[in-house]
C-alpha positions in Angstrom: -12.6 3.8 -56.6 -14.3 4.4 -53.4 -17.9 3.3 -53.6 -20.7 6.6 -53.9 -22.4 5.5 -50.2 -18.8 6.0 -48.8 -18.2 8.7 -50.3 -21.0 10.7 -49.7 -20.8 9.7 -46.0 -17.3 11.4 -45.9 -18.6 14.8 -47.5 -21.7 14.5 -44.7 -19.1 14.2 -42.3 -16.6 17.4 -43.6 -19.6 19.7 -44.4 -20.7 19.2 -40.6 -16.9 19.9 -39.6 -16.8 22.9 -41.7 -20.2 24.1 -40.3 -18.6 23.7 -36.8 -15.2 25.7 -37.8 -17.7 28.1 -39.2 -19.5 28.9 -36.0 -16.3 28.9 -34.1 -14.5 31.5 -36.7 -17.5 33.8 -36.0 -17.6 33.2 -32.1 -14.0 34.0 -32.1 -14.3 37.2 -34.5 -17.1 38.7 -32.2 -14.5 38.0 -29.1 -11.8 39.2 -30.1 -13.3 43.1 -30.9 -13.7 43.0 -27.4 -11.1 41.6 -26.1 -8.8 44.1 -27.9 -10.7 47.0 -26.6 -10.0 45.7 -22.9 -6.1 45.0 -23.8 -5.8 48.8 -25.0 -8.1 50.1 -22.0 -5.8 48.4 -20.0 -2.6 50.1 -21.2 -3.3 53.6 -19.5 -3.4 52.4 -16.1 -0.4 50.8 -16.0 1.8 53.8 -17.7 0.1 55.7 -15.0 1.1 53.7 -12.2 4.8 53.2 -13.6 5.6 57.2 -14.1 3.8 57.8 -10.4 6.6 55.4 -9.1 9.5 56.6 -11.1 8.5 60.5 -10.4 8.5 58.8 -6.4 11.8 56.9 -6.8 13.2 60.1 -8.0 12.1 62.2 -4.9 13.0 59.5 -2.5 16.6 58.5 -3.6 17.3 57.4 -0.1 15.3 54.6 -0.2 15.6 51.2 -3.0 12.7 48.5 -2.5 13.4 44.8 -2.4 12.1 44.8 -6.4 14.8 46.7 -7.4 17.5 45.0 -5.7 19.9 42.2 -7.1 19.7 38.9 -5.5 22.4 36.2 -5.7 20.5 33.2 -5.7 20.7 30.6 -7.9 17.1 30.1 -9.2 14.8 32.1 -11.2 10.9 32.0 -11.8 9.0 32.1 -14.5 5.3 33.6 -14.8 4.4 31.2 -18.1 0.7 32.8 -19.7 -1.1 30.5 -22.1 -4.8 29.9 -22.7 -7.1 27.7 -21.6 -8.5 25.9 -24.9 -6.7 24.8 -28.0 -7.8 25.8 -31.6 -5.7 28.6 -31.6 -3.3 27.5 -34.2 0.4 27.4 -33.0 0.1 30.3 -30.3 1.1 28.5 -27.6 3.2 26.4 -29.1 5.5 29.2 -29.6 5.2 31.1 -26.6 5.8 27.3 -24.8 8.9 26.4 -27.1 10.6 30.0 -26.2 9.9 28.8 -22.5 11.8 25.8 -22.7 14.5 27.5 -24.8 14.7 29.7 -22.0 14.7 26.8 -19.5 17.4 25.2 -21.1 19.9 27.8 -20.6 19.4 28.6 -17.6 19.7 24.7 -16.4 23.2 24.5 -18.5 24.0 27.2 -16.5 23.0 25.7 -13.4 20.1 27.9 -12.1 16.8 25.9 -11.1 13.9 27.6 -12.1 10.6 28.0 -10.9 7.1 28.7 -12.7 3.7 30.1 -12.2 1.5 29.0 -14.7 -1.4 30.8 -15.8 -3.9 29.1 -18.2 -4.3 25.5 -18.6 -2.3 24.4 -21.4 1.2 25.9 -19.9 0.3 24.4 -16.5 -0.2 21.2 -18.7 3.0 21.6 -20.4 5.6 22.4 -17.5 3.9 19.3 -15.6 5.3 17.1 -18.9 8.8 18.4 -18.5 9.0 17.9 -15.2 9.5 21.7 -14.3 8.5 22.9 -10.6 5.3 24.9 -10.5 4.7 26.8 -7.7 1.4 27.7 -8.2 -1.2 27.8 -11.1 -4.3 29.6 -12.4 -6.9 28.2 -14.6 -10.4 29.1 -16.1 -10.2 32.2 -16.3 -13.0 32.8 -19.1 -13.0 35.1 -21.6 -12.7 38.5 -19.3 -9.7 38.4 -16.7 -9.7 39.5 -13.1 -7.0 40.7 -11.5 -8.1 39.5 -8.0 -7.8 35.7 -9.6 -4.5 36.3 -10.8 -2.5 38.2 -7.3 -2.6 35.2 -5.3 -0.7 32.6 -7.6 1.6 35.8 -8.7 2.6 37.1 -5.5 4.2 33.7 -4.6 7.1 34.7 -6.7 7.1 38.6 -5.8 7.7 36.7 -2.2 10.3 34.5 -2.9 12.3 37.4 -4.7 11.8 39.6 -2.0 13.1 37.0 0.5 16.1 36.9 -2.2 15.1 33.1 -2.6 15.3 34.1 -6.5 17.5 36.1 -8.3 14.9 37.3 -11.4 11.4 36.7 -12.8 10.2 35.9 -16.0 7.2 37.5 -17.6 6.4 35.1 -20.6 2.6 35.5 -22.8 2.1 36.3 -26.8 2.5 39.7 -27.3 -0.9 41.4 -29.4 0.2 42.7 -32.6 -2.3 43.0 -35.3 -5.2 40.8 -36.5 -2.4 38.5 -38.3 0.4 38.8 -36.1 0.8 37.6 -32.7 4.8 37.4 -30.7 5.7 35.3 -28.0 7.8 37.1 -25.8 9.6 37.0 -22.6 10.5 39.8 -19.9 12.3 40.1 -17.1 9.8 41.6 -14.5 12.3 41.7 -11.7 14.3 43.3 -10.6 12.7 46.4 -11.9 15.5 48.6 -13.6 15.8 52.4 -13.9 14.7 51.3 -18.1 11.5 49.7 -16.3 10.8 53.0 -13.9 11.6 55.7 -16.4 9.6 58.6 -16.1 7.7 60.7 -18.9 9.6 64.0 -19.5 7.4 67.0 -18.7 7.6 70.7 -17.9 7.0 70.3 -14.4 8.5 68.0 -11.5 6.1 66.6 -9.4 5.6 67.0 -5.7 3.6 64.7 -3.7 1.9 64.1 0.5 2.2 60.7 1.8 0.1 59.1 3.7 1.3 57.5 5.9 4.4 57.7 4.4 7.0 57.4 1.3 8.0 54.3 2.0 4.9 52.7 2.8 3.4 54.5 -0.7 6.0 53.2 -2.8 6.2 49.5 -1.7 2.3 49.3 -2.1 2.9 51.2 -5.6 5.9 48.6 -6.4 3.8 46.2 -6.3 0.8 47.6 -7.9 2.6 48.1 -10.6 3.5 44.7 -10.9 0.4 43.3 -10.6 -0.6 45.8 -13.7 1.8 44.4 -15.9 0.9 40.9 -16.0 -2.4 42.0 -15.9 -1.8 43.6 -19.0 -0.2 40.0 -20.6 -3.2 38.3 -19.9 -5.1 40.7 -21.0 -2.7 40.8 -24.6 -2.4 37.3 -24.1 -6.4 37.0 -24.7 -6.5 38.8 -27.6 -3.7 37.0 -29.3 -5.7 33.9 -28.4 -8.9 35.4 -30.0 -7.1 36.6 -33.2 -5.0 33.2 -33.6 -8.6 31.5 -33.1 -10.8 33.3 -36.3 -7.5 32.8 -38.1 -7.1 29.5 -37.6 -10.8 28.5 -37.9 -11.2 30.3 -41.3 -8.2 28.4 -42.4 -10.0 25.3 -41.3 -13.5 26.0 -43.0 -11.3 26.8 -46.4 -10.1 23.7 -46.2 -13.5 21.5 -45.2 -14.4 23.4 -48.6 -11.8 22.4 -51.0 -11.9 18.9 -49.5 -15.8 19.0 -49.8 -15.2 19.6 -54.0 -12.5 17.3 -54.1 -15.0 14.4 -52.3 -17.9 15.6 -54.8 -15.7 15.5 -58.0 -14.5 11.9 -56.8 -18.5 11.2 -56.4 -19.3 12.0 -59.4 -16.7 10.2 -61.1 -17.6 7.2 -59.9 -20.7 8.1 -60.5 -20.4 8.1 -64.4 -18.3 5.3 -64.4 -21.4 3.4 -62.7 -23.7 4.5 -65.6 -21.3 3.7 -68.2 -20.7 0.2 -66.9 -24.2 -0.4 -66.7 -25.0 1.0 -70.2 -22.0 -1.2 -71.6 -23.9 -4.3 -70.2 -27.4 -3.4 -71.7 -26.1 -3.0 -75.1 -23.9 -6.3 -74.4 -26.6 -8.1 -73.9 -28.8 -6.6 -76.5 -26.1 -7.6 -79.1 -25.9 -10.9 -77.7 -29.8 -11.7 -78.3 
């Protein structure tokens, strides 16, 4: 057996990991209330934007925007959201291995694909494969900002409506409950009539442009857009928070059964210290 210095140094050593996993399990808990509560504040804006431009693409037949035309091109781009830190259990792990699932039909096929990679352990990760990253957004702390995230985003919007690209990828881990988290992946463009369908009410709507339709509904287009990933960061946070806790509890549980393994090991040797030593003293009494 292990001698008792050693072993106590080793439970030292997991009781301060567990304390650490501790803290972080509580950090993470206290995050993720609010990072939920942004998530669903978030949802409301963007069903609001997407039935304004379906109730406008329904009084303005006439006219299709670039978004919801077909290109021909052979290349795609991906819009790849991960986090920034690790100790999040196997979030991105997923959400990354559905990527390059993804990625590898689309080479047998023979498209090229394209990425914008938002958070720093995708950007990480399509730099390893060797995949072409057209632009990437990193840091973006614990509340996201949609001014940080337009710039690298509208790079593919571009391309697509130049028809460089035939479709873009929206890929993040989908917020489900507490314990349950999704990677998914969806097609942002082109937009379909599914994407733009409008809420049924009693009422059609009528609306005054300014300056006009067309003007209104490009701008809205790509408003709408911009909402939606948005709104995957946004999930994609409080996946990240949830995965976190988890993980760390899961951690500190196991710090503690390792920490009464370690001490019933101690103790072991312990006793078999003292019994050694009282088998010498009464040797040696015998023996004079």
């Amino acid at each position: 057996m292990a001698a008792g210095k050693e072993i106590r140094g080793k439970i030292k050593s997991v009781e301060n990991t567990k304390k650490i996993t501790k803290a972080m399990e509580m950090v993470a808990a206290s995050k993720m209330r609010k990072a939920q509560e942004r998530m669903r504040s978030a949802r409301p804006y963007s069903d609001k934007v997407r039935n304004i431009a379906a109730n406008l693409g329904k009084a303005n037949p006439e006219y299709t925007h670039a978004f919801m035309k077909t290109n021909a091109a052979k290349a795609v781009g991906f819009i790849v959201v991960t986090t920034d830190k690790g100790l999040c259990g196997g979030m991105n792990t997923n959400v990354l291995r559905a990527v390059t699932s993804k990625l590898r039909e689309l080479q047998a096929a023979g498209v090229e694909s394209q990425a914008v990679a938002i958070g720093n352990k995708g950007l990480g990760f399509l730099n390893r494969i060797g995949a072409k990253v057209v632009s990437h957004v990193t840091q973006l702390g614990d509340t996201p900002h949609l001014d940080k995230l337009i710039g690298p985003v509208k790079v593919l919007l571009d391309a697509y409506a130049a028809g460089q690209i035939s479709a873009v990828y929206l890929s993040y881990t989908r917020f489900i409950n507490t314990m349950k988290q999704e990677p998914v992946i969806e097609q942002l463009l082109p937009l379909t009539s599914d994407n733009l369908k409008a809420d049924q009410g009693e009422h059609g709507w009528d609306y005054i442009y300014e300056p006009d339709a067309q003007t209104v509904i490009d701008e809205l287009l790509v408003r709408y857009l911009e909402a939606l990933v948005y709104q995957a960061v946004a999930e994609n946070m409080a996946s990240e928070q949830s995965a976190r806790m988890v993980a760390m509890k899961s951690a500190t549980d196991n710090a503690g059964n390792v920490i009464g393994e370690l001490k019933l090991v101690y103790n072991k040797t312990r006793q078999a210290a003292i019994t050694k030593e009282l088998s010498e003293i009464v040797a040696g009494a015998a023996a004079v």
